[in-house]
Structure formats: C-alpha cells, structure tokens
C-alpha positions in Angstrom: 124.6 123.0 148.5 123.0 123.1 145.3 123.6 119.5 143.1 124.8 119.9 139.7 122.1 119.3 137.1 123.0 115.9 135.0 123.4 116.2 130.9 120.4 115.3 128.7 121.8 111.8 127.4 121.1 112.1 123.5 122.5 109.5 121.4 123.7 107.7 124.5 123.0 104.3 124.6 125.2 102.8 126.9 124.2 102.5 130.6 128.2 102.8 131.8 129.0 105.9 130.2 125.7 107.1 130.8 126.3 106.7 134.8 130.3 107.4 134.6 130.0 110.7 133.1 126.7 112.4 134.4 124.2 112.0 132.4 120.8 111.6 133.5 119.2 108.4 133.4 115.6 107.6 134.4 116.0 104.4 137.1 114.0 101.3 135.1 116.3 98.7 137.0 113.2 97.6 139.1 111.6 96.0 136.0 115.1 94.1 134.6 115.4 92.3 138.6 111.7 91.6 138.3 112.7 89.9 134.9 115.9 88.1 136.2 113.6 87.1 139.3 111.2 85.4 137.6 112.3 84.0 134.4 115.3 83.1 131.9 114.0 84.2 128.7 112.5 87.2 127.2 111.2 89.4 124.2 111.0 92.8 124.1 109.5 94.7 120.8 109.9 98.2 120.6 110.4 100.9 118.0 113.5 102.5 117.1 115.5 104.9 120.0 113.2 103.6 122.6 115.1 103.0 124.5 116.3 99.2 124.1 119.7 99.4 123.9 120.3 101.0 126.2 118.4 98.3 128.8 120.4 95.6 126.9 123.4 97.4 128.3 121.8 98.1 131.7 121.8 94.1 132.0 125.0 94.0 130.9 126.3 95.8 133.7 123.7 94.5 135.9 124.9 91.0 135.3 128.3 91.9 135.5 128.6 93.1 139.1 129.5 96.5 138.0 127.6 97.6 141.6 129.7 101.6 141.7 127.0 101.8 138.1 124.0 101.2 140.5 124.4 103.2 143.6 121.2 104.9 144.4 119.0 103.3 141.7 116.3 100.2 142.4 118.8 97.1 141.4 121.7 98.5 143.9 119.8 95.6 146.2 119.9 93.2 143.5 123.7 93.1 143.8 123.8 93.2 147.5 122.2 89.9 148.0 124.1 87.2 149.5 123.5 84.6 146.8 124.2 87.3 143.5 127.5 86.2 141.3 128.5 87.8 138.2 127.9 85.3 134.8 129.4 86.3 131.4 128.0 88.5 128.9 127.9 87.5 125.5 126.2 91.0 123.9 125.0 91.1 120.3 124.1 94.5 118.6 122.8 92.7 115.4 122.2 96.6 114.2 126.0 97.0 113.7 125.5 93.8 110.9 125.9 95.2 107.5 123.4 94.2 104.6 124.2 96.3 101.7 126.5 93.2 100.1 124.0 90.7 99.6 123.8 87.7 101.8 127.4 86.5 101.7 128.2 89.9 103.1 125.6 89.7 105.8 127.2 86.2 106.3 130.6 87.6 107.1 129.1 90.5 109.0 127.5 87.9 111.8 130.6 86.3 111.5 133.0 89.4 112.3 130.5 90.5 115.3 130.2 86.7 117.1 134.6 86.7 117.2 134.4 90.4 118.2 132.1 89.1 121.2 134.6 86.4 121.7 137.4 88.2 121.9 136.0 90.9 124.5 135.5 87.6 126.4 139.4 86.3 125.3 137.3 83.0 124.2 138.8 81.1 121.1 137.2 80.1 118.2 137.6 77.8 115.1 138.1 79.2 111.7 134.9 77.6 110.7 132.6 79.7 108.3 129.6 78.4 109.5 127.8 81.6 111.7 125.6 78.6 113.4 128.6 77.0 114.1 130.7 80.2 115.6 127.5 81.0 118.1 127.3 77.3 119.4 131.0 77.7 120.0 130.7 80.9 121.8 128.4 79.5 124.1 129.9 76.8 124.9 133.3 78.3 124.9 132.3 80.9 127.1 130.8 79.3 129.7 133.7 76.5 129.7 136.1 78.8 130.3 134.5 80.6 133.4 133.3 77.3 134.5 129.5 78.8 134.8 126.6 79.4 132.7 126.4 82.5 129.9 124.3 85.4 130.0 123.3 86.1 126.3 122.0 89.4 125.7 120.5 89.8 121.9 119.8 94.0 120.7 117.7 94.7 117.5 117.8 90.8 117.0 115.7 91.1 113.5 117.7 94.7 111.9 119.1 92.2 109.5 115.8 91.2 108.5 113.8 94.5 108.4 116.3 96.6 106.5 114.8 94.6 102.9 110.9 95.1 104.2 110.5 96.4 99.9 112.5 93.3 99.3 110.7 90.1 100.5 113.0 87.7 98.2 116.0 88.9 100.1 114.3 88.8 103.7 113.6 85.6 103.2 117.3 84.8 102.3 117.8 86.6 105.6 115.7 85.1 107.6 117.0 81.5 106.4 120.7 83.0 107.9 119.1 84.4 111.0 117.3 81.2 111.9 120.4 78.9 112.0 122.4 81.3 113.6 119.8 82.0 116.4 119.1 78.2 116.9 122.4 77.6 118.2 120.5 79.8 121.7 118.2 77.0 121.6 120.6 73.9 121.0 123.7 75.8 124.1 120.5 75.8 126.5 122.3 74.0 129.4 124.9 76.7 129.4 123.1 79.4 129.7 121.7 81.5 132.9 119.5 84.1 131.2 118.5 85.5 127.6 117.2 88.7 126.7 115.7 89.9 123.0 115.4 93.1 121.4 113.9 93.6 118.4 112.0 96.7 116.6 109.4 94.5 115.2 108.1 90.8 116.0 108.2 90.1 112.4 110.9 87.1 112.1 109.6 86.1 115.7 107.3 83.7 113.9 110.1 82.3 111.7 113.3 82.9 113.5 112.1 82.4 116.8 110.5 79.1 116.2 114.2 77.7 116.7 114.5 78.6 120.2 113.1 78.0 123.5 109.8 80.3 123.7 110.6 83.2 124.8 108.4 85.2 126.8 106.8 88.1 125.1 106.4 90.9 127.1 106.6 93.8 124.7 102.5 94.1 125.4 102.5 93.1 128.7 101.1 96.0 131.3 103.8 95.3 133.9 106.5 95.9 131.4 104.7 98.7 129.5 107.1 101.4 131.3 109.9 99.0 130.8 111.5 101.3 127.7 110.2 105.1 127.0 108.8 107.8 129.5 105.8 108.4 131.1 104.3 112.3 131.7 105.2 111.5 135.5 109.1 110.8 134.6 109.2 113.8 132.8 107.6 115.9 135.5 109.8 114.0 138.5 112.9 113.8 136.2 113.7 116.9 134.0 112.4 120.2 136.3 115.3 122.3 135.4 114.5 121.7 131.9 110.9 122.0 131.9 111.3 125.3 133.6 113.7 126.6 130.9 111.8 125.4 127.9 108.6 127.0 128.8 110.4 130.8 129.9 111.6 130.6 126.1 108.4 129.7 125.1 107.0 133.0 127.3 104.4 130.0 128.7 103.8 128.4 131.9 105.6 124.7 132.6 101.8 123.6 132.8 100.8 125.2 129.7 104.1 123.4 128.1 103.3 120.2 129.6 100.0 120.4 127.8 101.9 121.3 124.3 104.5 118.6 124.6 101.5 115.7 125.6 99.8 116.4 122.5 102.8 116.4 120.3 105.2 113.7 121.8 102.9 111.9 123.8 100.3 108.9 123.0 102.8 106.0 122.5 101.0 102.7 124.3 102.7 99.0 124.4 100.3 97.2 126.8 97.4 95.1 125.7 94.6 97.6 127.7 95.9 100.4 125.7 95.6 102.5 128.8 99.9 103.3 129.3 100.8 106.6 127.5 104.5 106.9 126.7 106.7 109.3 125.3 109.9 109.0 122.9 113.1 109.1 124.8 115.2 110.8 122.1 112.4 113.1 121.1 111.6 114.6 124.5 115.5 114.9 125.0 115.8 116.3 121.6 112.8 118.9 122.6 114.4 119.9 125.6 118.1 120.5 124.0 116.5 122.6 121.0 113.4 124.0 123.0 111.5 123.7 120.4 108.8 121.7 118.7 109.8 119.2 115.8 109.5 116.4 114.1 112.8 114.6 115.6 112.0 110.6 116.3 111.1 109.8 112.6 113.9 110.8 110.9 116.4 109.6 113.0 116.9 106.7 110.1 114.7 104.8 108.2 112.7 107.8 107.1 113.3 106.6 103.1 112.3 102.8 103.9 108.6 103.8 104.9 108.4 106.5 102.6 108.9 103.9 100.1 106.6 101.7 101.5 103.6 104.1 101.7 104.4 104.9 98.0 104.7 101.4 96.6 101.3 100.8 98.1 99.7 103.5 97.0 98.9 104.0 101.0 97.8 107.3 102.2 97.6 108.7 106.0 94.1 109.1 107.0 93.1 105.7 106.2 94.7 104.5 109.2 93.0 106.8 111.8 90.5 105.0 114.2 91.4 102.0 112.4 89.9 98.8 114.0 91.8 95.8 115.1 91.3 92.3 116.7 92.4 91.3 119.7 94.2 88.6 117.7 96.1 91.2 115.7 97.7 92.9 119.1 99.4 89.4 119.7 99.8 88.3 116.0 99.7 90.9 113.8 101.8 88.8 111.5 105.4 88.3 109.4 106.6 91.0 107.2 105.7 89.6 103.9 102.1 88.5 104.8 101.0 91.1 107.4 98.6 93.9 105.5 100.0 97.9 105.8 98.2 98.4 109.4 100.1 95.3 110.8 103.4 96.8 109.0 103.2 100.4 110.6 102.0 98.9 113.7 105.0 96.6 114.8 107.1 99.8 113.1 106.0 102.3 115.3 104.2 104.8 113.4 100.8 103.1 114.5 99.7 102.2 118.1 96.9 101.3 120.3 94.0 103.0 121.4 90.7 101.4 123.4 87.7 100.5 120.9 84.4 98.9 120.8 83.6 95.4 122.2 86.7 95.0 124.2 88.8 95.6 120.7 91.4 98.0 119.8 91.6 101.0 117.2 94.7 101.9 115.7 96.1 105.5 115.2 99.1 107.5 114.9 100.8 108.1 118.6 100.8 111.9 118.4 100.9 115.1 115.9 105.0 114.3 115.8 104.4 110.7 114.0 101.2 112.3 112.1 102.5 115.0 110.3 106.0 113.4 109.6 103.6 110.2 108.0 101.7 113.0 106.3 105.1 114.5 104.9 106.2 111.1 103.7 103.3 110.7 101.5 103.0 114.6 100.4 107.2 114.2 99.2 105.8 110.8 97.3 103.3 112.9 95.6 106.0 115.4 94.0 106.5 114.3 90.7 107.4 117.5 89.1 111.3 118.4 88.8 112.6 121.6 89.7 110.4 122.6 92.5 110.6 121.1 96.3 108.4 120.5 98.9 109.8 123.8 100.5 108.3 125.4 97.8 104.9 124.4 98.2 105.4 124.4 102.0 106.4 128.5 101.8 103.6 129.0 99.3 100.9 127.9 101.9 102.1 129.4 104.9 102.4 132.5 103.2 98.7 132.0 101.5 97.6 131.2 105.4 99.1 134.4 107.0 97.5 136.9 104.6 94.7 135.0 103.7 95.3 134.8 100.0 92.8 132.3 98.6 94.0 132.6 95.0 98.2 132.1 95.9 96.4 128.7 98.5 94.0 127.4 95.2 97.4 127.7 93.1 99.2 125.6 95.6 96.8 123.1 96.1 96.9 122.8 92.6 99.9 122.3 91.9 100.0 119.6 94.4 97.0 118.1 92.8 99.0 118.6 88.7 102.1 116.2 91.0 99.6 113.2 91.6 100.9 110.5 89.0 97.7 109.5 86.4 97.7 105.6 88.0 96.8 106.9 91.3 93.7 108.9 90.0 93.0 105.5 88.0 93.3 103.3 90.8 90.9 105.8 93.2 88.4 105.2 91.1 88.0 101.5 91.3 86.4 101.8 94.9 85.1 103.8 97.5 86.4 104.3 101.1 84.6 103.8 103.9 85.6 106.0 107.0 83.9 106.9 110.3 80.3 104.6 108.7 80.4 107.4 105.4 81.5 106.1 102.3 83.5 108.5 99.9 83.6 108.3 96.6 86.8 107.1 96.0 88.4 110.1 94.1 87.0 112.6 96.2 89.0 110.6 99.0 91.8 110.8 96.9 91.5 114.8 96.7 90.9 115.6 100.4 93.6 113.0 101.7 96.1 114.5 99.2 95.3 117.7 100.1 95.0 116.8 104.1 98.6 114.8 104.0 100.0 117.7 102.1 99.0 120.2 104.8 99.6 118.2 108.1 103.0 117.4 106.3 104.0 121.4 106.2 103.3 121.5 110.0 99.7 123.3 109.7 97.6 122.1 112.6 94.2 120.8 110.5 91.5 118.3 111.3 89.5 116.3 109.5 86.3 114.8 109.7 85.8 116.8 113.4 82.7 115.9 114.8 80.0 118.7 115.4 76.1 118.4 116.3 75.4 118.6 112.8 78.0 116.7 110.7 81.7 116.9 109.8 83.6 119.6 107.5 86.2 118.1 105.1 89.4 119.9 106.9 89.3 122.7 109.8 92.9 124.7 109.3 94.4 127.0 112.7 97.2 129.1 111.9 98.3 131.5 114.2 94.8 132.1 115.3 93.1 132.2 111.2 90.5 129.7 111.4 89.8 127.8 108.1 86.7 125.7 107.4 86.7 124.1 103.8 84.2 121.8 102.7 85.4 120.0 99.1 82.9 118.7 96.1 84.5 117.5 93.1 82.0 117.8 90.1 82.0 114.9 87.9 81.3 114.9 84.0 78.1 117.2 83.4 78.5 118.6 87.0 79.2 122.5 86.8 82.4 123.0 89.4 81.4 126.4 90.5 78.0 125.3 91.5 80.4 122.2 93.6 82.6 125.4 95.2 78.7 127.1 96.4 77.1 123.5 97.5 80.1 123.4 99.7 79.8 126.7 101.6 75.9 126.5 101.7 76.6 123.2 103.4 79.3 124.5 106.1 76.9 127.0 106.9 73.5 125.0 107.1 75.6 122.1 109.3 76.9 125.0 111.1 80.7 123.9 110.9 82.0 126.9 111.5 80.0 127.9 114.8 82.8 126.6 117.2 84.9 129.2 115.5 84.3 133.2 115.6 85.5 134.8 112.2 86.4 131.7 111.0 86.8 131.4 106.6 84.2 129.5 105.4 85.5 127.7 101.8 84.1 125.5 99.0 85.9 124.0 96.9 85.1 123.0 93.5 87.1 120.6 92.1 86.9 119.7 88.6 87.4 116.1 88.3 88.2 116.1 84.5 90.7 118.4 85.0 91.7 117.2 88.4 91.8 120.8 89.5 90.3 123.1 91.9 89.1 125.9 89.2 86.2 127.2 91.8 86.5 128.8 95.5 83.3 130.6 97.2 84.4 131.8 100.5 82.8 134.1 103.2 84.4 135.4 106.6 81.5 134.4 109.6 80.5 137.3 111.7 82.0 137.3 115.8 
C-alpha cells in the first residue's frame, strides 16, 4: 500500500501541529536528548527561519511527555526510560515582544508575555510592574505549584534588542530591560531542571548574558552543527517525491537539480572547522512548493533593517568576499554597537564561514540566494532618482543581454552610475581597496562594485575577479548561454576615455580572459571619471 506523502511544513513552527496534522518533519530529536543528557544550559545562535523555533517547541513537547508526538523518531526512547517524568514549561517567544512604543512599551510587552506564560501554566502572579520581578515569580511560582523544578525554554531571546541595530541609544535602553529580566534565570537557579536559548545573533550575549549562569554555547560546535537547518543528505533521504517533481518541471534530471539547488541554497556552515554545509529550511521548502528558483530566505522580514545598514555605512557587497577572519572573531565576533560590518552580517546570517589560511577562516556569502539579494539591497540604495524603479533598470538589462544591444546596456549602466549620490564618489576617493593582494584605486572600485551589485542584484549570473592563467577580468556575465567578458578603465583628468574603452579589450585579449569561453563578447569600458560616465565601449565577438 502506497503511504501518503506528508505536507511541506512552511511557516510551521510548532513541532505539535507539525506531527498532529502531517506535515513532514526531519527527526533532529537525537541531538535535543544528547543535550538534556549532558547538560542544563544552553545557547543556540542561528539566523532567522532556521529552524529554532521550532526545536524550542520540540523540547517543549519533549519535556512534556507528549510521547503519541514522538512515535517513530530518535527521542521516542528518551520517554520510554524508566526514570523520565514530565517538568513544566515556561516558553518564551521574546519575538512576539513589541518595540515600536519606545521602552515603556517594550516594558509592558515582556510584562503581557511572562502572565500569558503564567496563565497557560494557571500560576498566579502579583500586580507588580517590575518584568524582573514577574520572571522570578514565575519561576518560583511554577515550580511551587507542581512541587518540581521548571523547564525554561527562551526563543529569539535578543529580538528585542536587534530590532534598533541603526539605533544603538535605544539598544542600549533595551539591553538595560533585557538584562534584569533575564537575571531573574540566574537568581531561580535551584528551581530549575533545564534551560535552553535561542537567539539570531550573540550580540547581547556579552551584556545580557553576563547575568546568568554560563550557558553553554553550542551554536559553533560541530556536534550541534546539524542541530537547526538541512543537510544535502536530508534533502535527498527526506523530500524524493518532491525532488522528482521539481526537476520534470524543470525538463532536468533530480541529479542535475541537485546540482542547481547546492549552488543556490546551499553553503550555510555553523561549526568552527567550517566543513558542515547546510541549507535554509524555509527556502528549500519554499523551492519545492514554487519549483522554482528565488530569492525567498531574505525577505522573509528584515530585508529594510540591513538594507539600511549597508547604506548608512556606505558598505558595498564584494568587499566581503574571501574576507579573512581570526579564530578569535568565530567565538567573539563582538556586541552590536562595537562589532565592525563583517562581525554584523556575520552573526546576521548573510555572511558565513569558509576554511582559510593558517588554520583561520574567510568569510563569504552562503550561496547565490544571500549574494544576489545582498547585491539587490545595495543596487535599490543606489536609486536616488524618482520616478523610475529598480524594475526598470532590471528590464532594461535583460533585454540589452538577450539581443546584445551594447548601446540600450551602456545607457543602463549609466543611469545607474547618474543614481550614485556625490558623497559616495567623494568618500571613494579617500582610499584604495585592497582585494585578492591588488589594490584598486578607490573609485574604480566604486565603479565595478556598483556596476557588479547592480547586476548580481537583477538575477544575472556574473563573476568577478575569476581567476585564469593570466590574470582576472573585471566581471564575466552568462545569460542564457551569451557570454560577456568586460574589462573597466576609468580615465582620470587628461586621460582620453576612448583610449580607456581600447586598453581594456587589448588587455582581455592579451590575458586571454575570454579563452574559457567560445564566442564570448569581449568589452572595454571607458569610463569618464569627471563625468562619472561610461561615454566609450570597444567590443569584439571571439571566434569558436
């Protein structure tokens, strides 16, 4: 008899609906009884819909007996030993706290979610207005009133915190309110059995969680590195059906789809020898409900926050590729208002870990999903100009792409370029940027990551700064099987930008950047910097 295929669980985050009304749901229980086994307190860091919530709840019921949930799955064993009782749950979603009426209205937001916990429990409180004081009471309360210690089980524990990252003033205020609330775990230690932390970030870690009992940190540990997200293996073992499907749309093979999805979902690692790959959880199931490829994790919320944050710093995307990293920075990459831009996107998310020299670490972006959604972010900052979108120029170049009309590709680009705000071109040229041991002069690294943002941020597929036997071209574009090679010069005052536009073909051809790719467009581009415009294109299709 053929078994019913389970529903993809999008947007479900709680492990008892997830199990009552058949959705799927990849077994992870082994690693929560290895936690209970060995410990009483933990810290997990992970980025947003990864999965965290929905392991808080899977403790919950865990903890809670609820033994029908875990038929089948690793933990069913956990609840058959002889010496397993149930303990009460006091759950906190600190994500469901609102902070958009300053601090007294975060105040009374804590407050509203510790008696809502407290009456799930049917625990009385006082009508104190002290948050501290209404945690310590539902602590004690709790376990008074079952006669046995609490399980506390903390989600998104620093939400609060994060939500004013372009407002350090008000974090602080934040933080201030979070740290004598969370105390009270620290002070109600005798009455409780276990504790476990979510958070997207370890941000207030260093000032909230110096209140309580250390935690252990495992949210780089390799034994919990599969704790939250999906490995290629899961995916393979787990979804079939759905693999099948997606790639007979597609008019593929599941192989050849496998191979897709790893380079565009894939590449997410959270243990300290960089060596797990993970995927999104709501992104793959997103993938497989829409079989289709797009940019779903980032803009699930947030989206504005970082956008912000790139533009406030003037921040663009490639700076951060192969960037290198301490071993000290994977452990303590540092609080929100001191950590620099790669600790930031790091603990966010939108950075992770790859092997480097020496023993070290590089960052980078996890995959082409988080690459060109960061590259969009910066290419919608650049848009000054009102009346026209970034659909606009987005339609522009794909339709200059498919035809191969240069002049209608220049007129974007430079329209893009007429959208960069004066400050940034007089900040560029203040320094130069150093990338891959070659320093560029600062606005012609201005130009090329503007232009290389803007592209990746349309959905093009474009490299930069590929390595060939000879050097690297500026930007290698694939469209639909139209190969474009560009090389950029920017001619400075006296330089002649048409002679720019012919230095940069002669030197794609003499490096021979184009040899990996038959009829590939070879382009220079001459940029004239007074003008800050590319007035000069010399172009040439190679033979087969």
């Amino acid at each position: 008899m053929e078994s019913k295929r389970l529903k993809l669980p999008i947007g479900i985050q709680t492990f008892e609906k997830l199990r009552e009304r058949g959705y799927l749901y990849v077994d992870k229980t082994k690693y929560l009884v290895d936690l209970i086994d060995r410990g009483e307190i933990y810290f997990l860091a992970r980025p947003r819909r990864f999965g965290k919530s929905l392991t808080v709840t899977t403790f919950d019921a865990l903890f809670s007996g609820k033994k029908e949930l875990f038929k089948g799955l690793y933990a069913e064993e956990f609840l058959n030993r002889p010496d397993f009782t149930p303990s009460p749950v006091i759950r906190l979603d600190m994500s469901k706290v609102e902070t958009n009426n300053g601090i007294e209205g975060i105040e009374e937001s804590i407050r509203t979610l510790t008696r809502e916990s407290a009456k799930k429990l049917d625990v009385k409180l006082s009508n104190t207005k002290l948050c501290g004081g209404l945690m310590r009471e539902l602590i004690t309360e709790t376990a008074n009133k079952y006669r046995q210690k609490v399980v506390i089980l903390l989600d998104e524990y620093d939400k609060p915190y994060t939500d004013f990252v372009n407002d350090p003033d008000m974090a602080d205020k934040v933080r201030d309110v979070l740290r004598n609330y969370f105390v009270q775990i620290k002070v109600g230690d005798e009455y409780i059995r276990f504790t476990f932390i979510t958070g997207i970030s370890k941000f207030a870690r260093f000032g909230v969680f110096s209140t309580l009992n250390t935690p252990t940190d495992i949210s780089m540990m390799p034994e919990y590195a599969e704790i939250c997200g999906l490995t290629e293996e899961e995916i393979i073992r787990n979804f079939p059906d759905y693999l099948d499907e997606t790639a007979d749309k597609m008019q593929i093979s599941t192989p050849e789809l496998i191979e897709k999805m790893r380079c565009y979902y894939n590449g997410f690692s959270f243990d300290d020898d960089a060596e797990v790959k993970l995927y999104n959880p709501f992104s793959i199931l997103s993938f497989f409900a829409k079989k289709k490829f797009s940019n779903f994790w980032v803009h699930t919320g947030k989206s504005k926050m970082i956008a912000d944050y790139m533009k406030n710093r003037n921040l663009t995307v490639e700076q951060f590729r192969n960037f290198p990293v301490s071993n000290d920075f994977v452990e303590n990459p540092g609080d929100m208002d001191v950590t620099p831009p790669e600790g930031f996107l790091f603990q966010s998310g939108y950075l992770t870990l790859r092997p480097g020299a020496g023993g070290n670490f590089t960052l980078d972006y996890p995959n082409t999903e988080v690459l060109n959604s960061m590259s969009k972010f910066v290419a919608d900052n650049i848009f000054q100009r009102k009346g026209e979108s970034f659909g606009s120029y987005n339609r522009r170049i794909m339709h200059a792409l498919q035809t191969n009309n240069f002049e209608l590709f220049k007129d974007a680009l430079n329209t893009l370029l007429a959208s960069i705000p004066y400050d940034d071109f007089s900040k560029a040229a203040e320094e130069c940027v150093v990338l891959n041991n070659y320093k560029f002069p600062a606005q012609e690294w201005l130009y090329r990551s503007v232009i290389l943002s803007f592209l990746r941020g349309c959905g093009i597929v474009v490299d930069a700064e590929l390595h060939t036997h000879l050097g690297r071209p500026d930007l290698v574009i694939s469209n639909n099987g139209n190969m474009w090679v560009i090389e950029i010069k920017v001619a400075y005052e006296g330089q002649n930008p048409e002679r720019k536009a012919v230095e940069a073909y002669q030197q794609i051809i003499k490096k021979q950047y184009a040899k990996p790719y038959p009829n590939a467009m070879c382009i220079g581009l001459g940029i004239d910097n007074s003008l800050r415009q590319i007035t000069s294109m010399f172009y040439v299709q190679t033979n087969a």
